[in-house]
Each structure stands twice: as C-alpha cells, then as structure tokens.
Backbone as JSON Lines, residues from 0, in Angstrom:
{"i":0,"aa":"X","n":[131.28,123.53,93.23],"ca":[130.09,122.94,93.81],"c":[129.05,124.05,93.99]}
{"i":1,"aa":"X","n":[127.85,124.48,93.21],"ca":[127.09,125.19,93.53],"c":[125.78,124.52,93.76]}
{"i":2,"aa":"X","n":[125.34,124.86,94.56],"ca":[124.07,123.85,94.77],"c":[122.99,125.14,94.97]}
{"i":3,"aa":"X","n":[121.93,124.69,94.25],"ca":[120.74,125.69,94.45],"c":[119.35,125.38,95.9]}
{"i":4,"aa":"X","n":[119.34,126.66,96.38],"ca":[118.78,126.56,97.45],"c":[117.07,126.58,97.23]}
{"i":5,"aa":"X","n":[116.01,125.59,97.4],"ca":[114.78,125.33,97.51],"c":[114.08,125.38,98.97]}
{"i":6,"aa":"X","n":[112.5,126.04,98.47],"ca":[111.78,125.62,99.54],"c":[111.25,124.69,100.31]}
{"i":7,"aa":"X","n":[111.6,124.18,101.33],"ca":[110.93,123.0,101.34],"c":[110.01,122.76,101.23]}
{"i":8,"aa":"X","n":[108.78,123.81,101.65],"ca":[107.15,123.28,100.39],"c":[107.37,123.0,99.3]}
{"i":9,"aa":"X","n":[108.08,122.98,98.49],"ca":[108.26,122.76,97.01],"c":[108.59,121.79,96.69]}
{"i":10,"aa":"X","n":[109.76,121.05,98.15],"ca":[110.34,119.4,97.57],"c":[109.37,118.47,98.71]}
{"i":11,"aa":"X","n":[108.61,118.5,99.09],"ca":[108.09,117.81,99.7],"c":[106.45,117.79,99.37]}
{"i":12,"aa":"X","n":[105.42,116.88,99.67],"ca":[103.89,116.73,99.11],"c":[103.29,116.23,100.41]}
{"i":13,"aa":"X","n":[102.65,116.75,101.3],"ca":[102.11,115.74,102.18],"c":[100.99,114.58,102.26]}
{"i":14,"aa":"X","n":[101.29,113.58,101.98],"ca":[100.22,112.21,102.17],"c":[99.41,112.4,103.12]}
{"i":15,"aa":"X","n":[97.83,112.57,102.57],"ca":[96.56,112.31,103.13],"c":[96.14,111.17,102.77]}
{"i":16,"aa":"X","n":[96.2,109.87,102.46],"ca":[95.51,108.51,102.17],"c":[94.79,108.23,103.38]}
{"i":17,"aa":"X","n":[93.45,108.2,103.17],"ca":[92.81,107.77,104.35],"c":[93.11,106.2,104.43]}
{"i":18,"aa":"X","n":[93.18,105.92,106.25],"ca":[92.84,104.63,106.46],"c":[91.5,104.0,106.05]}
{"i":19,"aa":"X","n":[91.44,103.42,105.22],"ca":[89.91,103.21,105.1],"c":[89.42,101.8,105.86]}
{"i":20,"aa":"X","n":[90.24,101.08,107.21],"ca":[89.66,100.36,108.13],"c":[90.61,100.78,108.92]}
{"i":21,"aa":"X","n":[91.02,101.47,109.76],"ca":[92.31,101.42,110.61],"c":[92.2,100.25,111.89]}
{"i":22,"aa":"X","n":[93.3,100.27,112.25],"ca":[93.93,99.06,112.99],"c":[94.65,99.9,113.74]}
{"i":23,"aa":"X","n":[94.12,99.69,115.27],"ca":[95.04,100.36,116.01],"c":[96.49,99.1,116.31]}
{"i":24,"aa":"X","n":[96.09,98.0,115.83],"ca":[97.88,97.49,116.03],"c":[98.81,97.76,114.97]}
{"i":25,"aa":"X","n":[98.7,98.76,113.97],"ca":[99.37,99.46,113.12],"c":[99.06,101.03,113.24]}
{"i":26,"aa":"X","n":[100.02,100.97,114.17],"ca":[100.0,102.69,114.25],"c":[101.52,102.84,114.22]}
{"i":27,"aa":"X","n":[102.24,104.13,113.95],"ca":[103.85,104.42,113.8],"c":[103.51,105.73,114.76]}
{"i":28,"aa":"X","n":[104.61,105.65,115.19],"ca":[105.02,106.83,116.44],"c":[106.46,107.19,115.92]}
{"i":29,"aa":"X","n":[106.66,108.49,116.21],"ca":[107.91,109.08,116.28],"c":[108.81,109.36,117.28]}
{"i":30,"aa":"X","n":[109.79,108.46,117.74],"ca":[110.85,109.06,118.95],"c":[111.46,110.61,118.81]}
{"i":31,"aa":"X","n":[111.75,111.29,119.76],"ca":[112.12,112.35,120.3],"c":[113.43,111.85,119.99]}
{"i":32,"aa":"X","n":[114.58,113.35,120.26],"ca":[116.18,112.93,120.18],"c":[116.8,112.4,118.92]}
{"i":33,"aa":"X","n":[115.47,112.55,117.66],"ca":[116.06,111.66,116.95],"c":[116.43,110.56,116.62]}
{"i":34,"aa":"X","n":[115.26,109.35,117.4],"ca":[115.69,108.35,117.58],"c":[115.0,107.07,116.72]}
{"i":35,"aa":"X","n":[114.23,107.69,115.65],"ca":[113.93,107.24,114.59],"c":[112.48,107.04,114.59]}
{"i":36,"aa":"X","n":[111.8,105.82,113.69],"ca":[110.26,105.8,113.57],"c":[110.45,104.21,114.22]}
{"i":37,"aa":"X","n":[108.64,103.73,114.72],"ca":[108.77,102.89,115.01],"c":[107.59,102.34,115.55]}
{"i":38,"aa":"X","n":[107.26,101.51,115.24],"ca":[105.72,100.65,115.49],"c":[105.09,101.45,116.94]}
{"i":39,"aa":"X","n":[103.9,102.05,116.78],"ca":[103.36,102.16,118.14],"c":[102.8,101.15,119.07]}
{"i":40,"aa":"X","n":[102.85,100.95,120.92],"ca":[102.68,99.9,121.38],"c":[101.07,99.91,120.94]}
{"i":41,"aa":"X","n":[100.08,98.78,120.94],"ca":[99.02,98.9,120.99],"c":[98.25,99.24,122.17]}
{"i":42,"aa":"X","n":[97.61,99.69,121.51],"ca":[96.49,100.87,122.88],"c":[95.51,101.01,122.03]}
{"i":43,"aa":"X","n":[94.62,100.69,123.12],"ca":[93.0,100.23,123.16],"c":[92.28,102.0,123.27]}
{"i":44,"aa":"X","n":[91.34,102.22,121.87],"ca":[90.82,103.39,121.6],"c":[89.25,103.56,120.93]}
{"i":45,"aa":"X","n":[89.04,104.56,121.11],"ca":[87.4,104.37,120.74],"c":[87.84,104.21,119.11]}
{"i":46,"aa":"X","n":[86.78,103.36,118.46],"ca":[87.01,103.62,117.01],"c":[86.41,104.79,116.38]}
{"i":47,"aa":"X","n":[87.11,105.58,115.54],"ca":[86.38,106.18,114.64],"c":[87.03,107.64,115.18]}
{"i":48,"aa":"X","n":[87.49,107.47,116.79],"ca":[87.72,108.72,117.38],"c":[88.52,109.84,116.78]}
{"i":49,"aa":"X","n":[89.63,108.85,115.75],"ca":[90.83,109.65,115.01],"c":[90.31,109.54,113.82]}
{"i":50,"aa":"X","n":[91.08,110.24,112.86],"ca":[91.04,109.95,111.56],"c":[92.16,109.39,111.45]}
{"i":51,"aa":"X","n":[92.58,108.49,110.75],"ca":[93.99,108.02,110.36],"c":[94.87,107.42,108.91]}
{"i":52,"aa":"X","n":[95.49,108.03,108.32],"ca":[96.09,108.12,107.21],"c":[96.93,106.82,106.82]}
{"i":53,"aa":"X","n":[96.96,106.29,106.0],"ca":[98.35,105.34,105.68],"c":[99.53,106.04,105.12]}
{"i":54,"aa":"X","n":[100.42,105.95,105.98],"ca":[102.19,105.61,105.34],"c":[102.81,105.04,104.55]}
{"i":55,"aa":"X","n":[103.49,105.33,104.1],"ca":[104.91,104.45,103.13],"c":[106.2,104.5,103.31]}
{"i":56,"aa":"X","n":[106.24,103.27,103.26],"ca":[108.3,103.36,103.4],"c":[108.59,104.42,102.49]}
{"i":57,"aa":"X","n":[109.5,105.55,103.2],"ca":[110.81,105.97,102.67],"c":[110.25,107.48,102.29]}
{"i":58,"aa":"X","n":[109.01,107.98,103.2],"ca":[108.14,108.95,103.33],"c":[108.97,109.77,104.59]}
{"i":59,"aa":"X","n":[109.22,111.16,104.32],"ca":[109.67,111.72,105.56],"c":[108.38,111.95,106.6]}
{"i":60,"aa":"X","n":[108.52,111.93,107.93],"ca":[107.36,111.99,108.47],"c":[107.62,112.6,110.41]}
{"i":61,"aa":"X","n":[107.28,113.22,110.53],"ca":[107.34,114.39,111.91],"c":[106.12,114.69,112.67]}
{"i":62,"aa":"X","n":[106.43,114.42,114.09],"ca":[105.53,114.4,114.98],"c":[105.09,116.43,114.92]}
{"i":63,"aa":"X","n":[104.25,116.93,114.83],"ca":[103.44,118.33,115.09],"c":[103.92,118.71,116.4]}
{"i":64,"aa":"X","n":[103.88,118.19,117.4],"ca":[104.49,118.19,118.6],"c":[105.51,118.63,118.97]}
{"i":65,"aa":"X","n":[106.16,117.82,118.2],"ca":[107.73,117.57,118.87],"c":[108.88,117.8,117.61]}
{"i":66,"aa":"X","n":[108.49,118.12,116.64],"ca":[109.45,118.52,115.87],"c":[110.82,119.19,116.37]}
{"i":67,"aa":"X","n":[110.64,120.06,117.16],"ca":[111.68,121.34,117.92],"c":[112.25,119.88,118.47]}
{"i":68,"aa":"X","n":[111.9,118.62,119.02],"ca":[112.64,117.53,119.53],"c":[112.94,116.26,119.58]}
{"i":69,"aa":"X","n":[113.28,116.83,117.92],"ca":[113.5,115.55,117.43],"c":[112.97,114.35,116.81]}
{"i":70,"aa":"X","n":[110.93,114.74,117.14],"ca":[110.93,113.71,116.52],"c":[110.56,113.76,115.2]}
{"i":71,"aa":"X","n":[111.37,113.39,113.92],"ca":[110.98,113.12,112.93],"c":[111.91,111.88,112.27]}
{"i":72,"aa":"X","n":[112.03,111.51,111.29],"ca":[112.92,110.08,110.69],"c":[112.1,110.69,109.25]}
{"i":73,"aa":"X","n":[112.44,109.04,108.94],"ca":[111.99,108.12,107.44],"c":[111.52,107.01,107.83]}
{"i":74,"aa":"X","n":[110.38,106.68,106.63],"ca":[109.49,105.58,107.96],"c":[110.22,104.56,106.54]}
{"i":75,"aa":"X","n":[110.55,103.14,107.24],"ca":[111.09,102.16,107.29],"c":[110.41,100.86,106.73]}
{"i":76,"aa":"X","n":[110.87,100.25,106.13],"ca":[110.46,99.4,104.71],"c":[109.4,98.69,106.18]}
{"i":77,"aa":"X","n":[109.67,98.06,107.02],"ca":[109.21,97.11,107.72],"c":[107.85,98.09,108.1]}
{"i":78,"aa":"X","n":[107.44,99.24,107.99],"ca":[106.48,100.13,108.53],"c":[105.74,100.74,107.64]}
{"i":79,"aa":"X","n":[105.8,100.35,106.49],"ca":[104.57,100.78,104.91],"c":[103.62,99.84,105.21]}
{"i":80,"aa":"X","n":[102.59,101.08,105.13],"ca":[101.24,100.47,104.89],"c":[100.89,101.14,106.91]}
{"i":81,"aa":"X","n":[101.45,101.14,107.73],"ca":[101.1,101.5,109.05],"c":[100.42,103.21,108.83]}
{"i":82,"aa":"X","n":[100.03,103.59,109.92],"ca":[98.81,104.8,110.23],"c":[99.38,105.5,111.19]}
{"i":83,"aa":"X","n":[99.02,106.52,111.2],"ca":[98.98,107.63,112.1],"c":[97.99,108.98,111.62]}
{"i":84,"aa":"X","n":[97.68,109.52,113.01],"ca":[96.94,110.43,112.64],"c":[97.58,111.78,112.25]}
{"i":85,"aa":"X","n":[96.64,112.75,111.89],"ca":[97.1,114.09,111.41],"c":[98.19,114.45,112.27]}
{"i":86,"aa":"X","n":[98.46,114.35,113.2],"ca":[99.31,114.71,113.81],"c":[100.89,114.5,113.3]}
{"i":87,"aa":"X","n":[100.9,113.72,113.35],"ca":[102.21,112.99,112.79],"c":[101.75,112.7,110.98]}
{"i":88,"aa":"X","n":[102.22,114.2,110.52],"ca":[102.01,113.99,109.04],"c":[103.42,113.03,108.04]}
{"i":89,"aa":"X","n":[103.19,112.74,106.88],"ca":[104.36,112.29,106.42],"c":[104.15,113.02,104.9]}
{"i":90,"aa":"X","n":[105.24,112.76,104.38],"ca":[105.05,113.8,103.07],"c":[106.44,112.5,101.88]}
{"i":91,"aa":"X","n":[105.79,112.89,100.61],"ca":[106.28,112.14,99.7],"c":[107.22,113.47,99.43]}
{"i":92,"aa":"X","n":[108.7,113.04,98.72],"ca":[109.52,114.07,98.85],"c":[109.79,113.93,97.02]}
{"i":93,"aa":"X","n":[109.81,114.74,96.2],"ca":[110.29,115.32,94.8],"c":[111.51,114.44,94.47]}
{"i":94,"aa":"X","n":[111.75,113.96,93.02],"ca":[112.47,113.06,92.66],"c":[113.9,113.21,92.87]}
{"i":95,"aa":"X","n":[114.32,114.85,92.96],"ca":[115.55,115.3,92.65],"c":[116.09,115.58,94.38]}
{"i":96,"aa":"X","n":[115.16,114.92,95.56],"ca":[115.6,115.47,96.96],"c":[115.37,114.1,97.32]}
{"i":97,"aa":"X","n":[116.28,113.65,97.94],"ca":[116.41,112.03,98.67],"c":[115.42,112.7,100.05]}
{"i":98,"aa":"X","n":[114.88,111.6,100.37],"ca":[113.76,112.17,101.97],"c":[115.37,111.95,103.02]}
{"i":99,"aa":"X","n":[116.15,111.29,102.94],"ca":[117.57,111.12,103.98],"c":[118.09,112.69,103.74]}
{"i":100,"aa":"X","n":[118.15,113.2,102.73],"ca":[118.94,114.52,102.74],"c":[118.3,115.54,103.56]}
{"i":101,"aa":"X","n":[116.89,115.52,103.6],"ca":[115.5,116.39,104.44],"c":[116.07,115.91,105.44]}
{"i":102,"aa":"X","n":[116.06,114.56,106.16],"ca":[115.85,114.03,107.15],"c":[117.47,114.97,108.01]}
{"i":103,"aa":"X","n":[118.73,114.46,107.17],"ca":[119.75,115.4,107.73],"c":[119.93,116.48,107.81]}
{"i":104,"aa":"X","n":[119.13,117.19,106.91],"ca":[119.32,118.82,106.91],"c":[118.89,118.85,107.87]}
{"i":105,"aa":"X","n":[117.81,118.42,108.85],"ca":[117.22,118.54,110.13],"c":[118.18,118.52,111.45]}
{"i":106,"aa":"X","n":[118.7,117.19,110.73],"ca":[119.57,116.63,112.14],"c":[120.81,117.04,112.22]}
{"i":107,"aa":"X","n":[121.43,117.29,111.26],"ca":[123.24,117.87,111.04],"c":[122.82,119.23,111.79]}
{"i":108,"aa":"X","n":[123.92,119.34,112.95],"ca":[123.95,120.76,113.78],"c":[122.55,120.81,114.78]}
{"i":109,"aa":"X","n":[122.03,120.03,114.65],"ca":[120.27,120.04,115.47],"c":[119.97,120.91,115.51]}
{"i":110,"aa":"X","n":[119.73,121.13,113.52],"ca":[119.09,122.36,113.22],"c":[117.78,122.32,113.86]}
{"i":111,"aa":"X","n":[116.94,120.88,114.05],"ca":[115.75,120.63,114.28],"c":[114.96,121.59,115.22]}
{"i":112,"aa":"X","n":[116.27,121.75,116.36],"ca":[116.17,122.66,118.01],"c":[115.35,124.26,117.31]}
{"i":113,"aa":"X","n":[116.23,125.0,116.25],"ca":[115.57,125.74,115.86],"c":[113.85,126.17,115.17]}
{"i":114,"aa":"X","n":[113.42,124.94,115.33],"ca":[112.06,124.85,114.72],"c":[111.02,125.22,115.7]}
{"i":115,"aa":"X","n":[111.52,125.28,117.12],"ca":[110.69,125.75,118.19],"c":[110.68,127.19,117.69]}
{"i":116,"aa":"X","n":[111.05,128.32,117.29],"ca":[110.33,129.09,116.65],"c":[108.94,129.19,115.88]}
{"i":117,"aa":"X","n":[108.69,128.07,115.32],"ca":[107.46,127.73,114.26],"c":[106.11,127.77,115.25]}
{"i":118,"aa":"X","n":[106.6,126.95,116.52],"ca":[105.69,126.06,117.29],"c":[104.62,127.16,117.57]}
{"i":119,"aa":"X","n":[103.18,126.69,117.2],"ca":[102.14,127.65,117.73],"c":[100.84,126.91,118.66]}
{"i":120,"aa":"X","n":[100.5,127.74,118.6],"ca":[98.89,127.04,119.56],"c":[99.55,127.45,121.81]}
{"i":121,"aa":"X","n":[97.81,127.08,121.99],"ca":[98.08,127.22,123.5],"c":[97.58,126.38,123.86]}
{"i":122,"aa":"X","n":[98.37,125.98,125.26],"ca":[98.78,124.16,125.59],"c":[100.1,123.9,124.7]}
{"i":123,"aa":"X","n":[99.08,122.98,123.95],"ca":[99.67,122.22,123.23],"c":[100.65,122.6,121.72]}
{"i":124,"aa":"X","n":[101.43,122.95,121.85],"ca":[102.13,123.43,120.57],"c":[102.59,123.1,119.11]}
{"i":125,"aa":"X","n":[101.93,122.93,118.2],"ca":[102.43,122.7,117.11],"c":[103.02,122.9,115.81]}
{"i":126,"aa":"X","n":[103.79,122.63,115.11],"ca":[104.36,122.79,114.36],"c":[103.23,122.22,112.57]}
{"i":127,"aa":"X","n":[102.89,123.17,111.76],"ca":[102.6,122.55,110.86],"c":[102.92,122.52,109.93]}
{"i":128,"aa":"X","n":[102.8,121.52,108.54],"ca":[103.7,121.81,107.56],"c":[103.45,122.88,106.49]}
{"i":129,"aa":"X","n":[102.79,123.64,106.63],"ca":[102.54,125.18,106.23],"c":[103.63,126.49,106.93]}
{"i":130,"aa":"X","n":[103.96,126.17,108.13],"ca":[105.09,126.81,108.45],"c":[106.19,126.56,108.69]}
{"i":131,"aa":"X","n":[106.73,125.11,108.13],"ca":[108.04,125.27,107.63],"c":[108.56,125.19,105.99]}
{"i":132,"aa":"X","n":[107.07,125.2,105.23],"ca":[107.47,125.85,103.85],"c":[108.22,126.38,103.35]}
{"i":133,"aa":"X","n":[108.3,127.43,103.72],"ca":[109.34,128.52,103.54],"c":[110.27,128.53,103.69]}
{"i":134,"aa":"X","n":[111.07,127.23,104.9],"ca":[112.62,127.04,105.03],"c":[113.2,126.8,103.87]}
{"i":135,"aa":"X","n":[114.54,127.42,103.36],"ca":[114.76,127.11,102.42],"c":[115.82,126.06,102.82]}
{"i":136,"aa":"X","n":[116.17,125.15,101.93],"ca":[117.27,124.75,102.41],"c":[117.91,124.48,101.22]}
{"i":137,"aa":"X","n":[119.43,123.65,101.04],"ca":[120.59,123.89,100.11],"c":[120.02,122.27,99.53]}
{"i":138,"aa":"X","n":[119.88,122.17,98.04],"ca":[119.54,121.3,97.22],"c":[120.58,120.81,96.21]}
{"i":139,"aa":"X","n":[122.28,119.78,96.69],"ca":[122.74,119.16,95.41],"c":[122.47,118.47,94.82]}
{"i":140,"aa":"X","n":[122.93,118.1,93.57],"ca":[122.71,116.63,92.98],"c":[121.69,116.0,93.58]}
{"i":141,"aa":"X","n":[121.62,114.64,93.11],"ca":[121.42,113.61,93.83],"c":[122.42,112.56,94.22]}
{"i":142,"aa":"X","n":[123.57,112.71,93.04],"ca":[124.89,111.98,93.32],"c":[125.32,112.52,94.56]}
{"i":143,"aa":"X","n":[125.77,114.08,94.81],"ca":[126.14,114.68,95.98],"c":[124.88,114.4,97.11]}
{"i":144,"aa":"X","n":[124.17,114.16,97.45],"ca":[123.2,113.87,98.36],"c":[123.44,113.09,98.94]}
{"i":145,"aa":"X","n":[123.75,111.27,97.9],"ca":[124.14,110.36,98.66],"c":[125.5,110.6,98.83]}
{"i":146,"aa":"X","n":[126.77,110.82,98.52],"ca":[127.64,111.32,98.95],"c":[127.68,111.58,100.35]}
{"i":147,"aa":"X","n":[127.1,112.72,100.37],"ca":[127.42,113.23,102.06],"c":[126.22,112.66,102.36]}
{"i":148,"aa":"X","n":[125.44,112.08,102.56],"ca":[124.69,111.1,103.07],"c":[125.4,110.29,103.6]}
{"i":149,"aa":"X","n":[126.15,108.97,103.02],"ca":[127.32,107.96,103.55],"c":[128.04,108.78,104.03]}
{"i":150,"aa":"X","n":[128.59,109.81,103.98],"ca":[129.21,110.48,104.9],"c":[129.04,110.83,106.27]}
{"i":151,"aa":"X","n":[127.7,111.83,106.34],"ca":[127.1,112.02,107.56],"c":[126.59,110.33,108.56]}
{"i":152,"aa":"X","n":[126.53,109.48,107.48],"ca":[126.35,108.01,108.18],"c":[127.94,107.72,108.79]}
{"i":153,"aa":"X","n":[128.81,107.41,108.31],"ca":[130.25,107.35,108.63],"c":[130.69,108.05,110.03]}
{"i":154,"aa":"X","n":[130.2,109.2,109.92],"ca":[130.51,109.79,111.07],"c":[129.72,110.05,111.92]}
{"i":155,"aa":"X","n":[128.1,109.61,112.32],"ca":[127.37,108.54,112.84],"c":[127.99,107.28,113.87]}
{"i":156,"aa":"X","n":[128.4,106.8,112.8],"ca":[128.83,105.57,113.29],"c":[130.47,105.54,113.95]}
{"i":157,"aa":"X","n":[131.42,106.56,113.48],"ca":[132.17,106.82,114.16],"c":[132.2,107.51,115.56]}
{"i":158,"aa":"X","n":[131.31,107.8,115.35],"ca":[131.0,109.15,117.08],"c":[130.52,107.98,117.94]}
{"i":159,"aa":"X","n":[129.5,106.54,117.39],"ca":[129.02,105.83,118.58],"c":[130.22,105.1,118.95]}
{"i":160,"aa":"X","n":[131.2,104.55,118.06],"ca":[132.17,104.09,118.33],"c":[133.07,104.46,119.04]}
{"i":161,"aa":"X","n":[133.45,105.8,119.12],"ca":[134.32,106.66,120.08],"c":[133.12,106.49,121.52]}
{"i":162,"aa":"X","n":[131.89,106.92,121.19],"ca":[131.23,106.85,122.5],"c":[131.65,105.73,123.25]}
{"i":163,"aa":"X","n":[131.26,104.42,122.36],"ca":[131.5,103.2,123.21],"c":[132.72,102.78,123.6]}
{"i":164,"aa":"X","n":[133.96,103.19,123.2],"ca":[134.96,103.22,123.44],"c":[135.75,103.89,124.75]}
{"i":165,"aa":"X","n":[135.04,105.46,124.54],"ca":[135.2,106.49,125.94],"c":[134.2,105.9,127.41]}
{"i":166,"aa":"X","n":[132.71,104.83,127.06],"ca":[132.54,104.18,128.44],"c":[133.07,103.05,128.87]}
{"i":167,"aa":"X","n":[133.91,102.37,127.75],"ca":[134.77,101.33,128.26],"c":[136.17,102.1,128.69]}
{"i":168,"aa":"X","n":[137.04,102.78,128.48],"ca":[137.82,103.68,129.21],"c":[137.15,103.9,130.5]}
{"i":169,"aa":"X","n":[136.13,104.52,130.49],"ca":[135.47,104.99,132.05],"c":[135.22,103.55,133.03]}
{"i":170,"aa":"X","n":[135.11,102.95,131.97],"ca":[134.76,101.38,133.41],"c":[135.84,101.17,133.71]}
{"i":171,"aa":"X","n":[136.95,101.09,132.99],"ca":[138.28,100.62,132.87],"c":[139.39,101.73,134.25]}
{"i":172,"aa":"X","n":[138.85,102.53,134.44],"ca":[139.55,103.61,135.04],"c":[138.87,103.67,136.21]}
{"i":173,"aa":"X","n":[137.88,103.22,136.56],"ca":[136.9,103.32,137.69],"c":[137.63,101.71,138.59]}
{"i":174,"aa":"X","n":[137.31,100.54,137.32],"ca":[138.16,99.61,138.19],"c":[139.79,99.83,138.54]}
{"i":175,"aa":"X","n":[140.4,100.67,138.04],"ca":[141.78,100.61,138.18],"c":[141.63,101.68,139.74]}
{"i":176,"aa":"X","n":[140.76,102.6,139.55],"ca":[140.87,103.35,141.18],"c":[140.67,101.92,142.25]}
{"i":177,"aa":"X","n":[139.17,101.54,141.89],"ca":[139.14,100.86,143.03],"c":[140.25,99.64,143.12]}
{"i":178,"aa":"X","n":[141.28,99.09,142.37],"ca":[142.12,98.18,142.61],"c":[143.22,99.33,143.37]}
{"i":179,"aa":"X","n":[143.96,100.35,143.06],"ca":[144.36,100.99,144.17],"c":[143.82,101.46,145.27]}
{"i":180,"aa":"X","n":[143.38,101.18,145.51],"ca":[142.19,101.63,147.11],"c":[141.73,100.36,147.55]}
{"i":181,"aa":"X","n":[141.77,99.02,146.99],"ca":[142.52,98.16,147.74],"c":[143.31,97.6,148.51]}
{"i":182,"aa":"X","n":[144.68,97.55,147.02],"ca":[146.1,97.71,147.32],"c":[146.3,98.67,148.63]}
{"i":183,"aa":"X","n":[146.05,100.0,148.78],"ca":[146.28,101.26,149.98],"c":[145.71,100.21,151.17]}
C-alpha cells in the first residue's frame, strides 16, 4: 500500500459563485465538535451588508473561525444551491480525492484541534484557506478512500452504539442502587 502524499491546495479549488439575489432564509452554518452542516436559523439583516456565495452538495466547506473546532463537514444534497458568506468558504475537491476523505483526514485523531496553530488575526481569529495549503496530507486510491471511509463510518457508528449502550448500563445501575437503599 503506498499512497502518495499531496498538498491540500492542490486537491481542493475554492468556490466563489456569487449570490446574485441572496436570501437570507438560505444561509448554511457550520456546527462546532464536528457536528456537521446545516440550514442557518433565519435572521433578519441589512441587505447587501454581506457578500454571499452559493454552495453545492458534496463541497467541503469550514467555518474561518472555528476550524481549530470543529466546524467543518460536506454540505448535503438537501443544502445545494444555499449561501454563506466568505467566511465559511467551501471548496470543490479534485477528481482523484473524495471531499469525505478531506473531511476525515480532519476528523480521525481530531487532527482538526491542531489547526489552531494556523489561526491569525486580533479578536477575532481566523483560519484561511491559504494557510492550510501546505498541509500535506496522505492521498490513496479512490477505491482505498472509500474503503476506509465505510470503515471510519463503521466505527462511527459502533462507538455511538457502545455510547448508548454504556448510558443505559449507567441508568440501569443507578436504579439498582436506589432499589437497594430501599430494600436497607
């Protein structure tokens, strides 16, 4: 298995499409923690105040902000065609790099945490996509991509399962005290 290591400026393009009417009830926001992309609530704004770009499903896309926490995803078939401003850039990713493999190289180990290095500015800190160019990261296949893709999903879904499993143990053990401390 040798897999060749790329820059990520190189597999990624960032989308500037202007909104050319924006709609603030189509805006996409990014959760923190990793907790994916997802319609912003509507909120009432001056027009014209932002500039704002259109999205596409299946575009990797990261809050400037908050990268160091988490928030970035893949924006989601139900969320093409939605806006956000410069802030929250999204980028079309090169034929031979799935945007899910970007998206995990991020999240496997929360490499993401390490990106607070990048973060610049005062106040407000950001991350732009000019300085994480240079990360290189490890590029297989595309067969091997999805591979450990369903993989890293598998064990995803196994860890919530143990989670939910270890707070039903904990309820389960909490009522068994208090039924002896009854009984006493």
């Amino acid at each position: 298995m040798s897999w060749r290591s790329e820059k990520l400026g190189a597999l990624i393009t960032e989308s500037r499409i202007p909104a050319n009417n924006p709609d603030p009830n189509r805006r996409i926001r990014v959760k923190l923690n990793v907790l994916g992309v997802e319609k912003r609530p509507f909120e009432n704004e001056v027009a014209g105040a932002t500039k704002q770009f259109l999205r596409k499903a299946g575009q990797f896309i990261y809050g400037k902000q908050n990268l160091h926490k988490g928030a970035f995803g893949i924006i989601p078939d139900e969320l093409d065609g939605y806006e956000t401003s410069a802030d929250i850039p999204s980028f079309d990713v090169r034929e031979d790099c799935l945007p899910e493999w970007i998206f995990y190289y991020f999240k496997v180990g929360n490499r993401y945490l390490e990106m607070v290095k990048y973060a610049r500015g005062v106040g407000s800190k950001r991350i732009h996509p000019e300085q994480i160019a240079d990360i290189n990261i490890p590029l297989p296949s595309i067969k091997e991509q999805r591979i450990l893709i369903d993989r890293f999903k598998k064990i995803e879904e196994n860890s919530q399962n143990i989670s939910s499993e270890f707070e039903n143990q904990e309820t389960l053990l909490t009522q068994l005290r208090q039924s002896f401390l009854r009984e006493a």
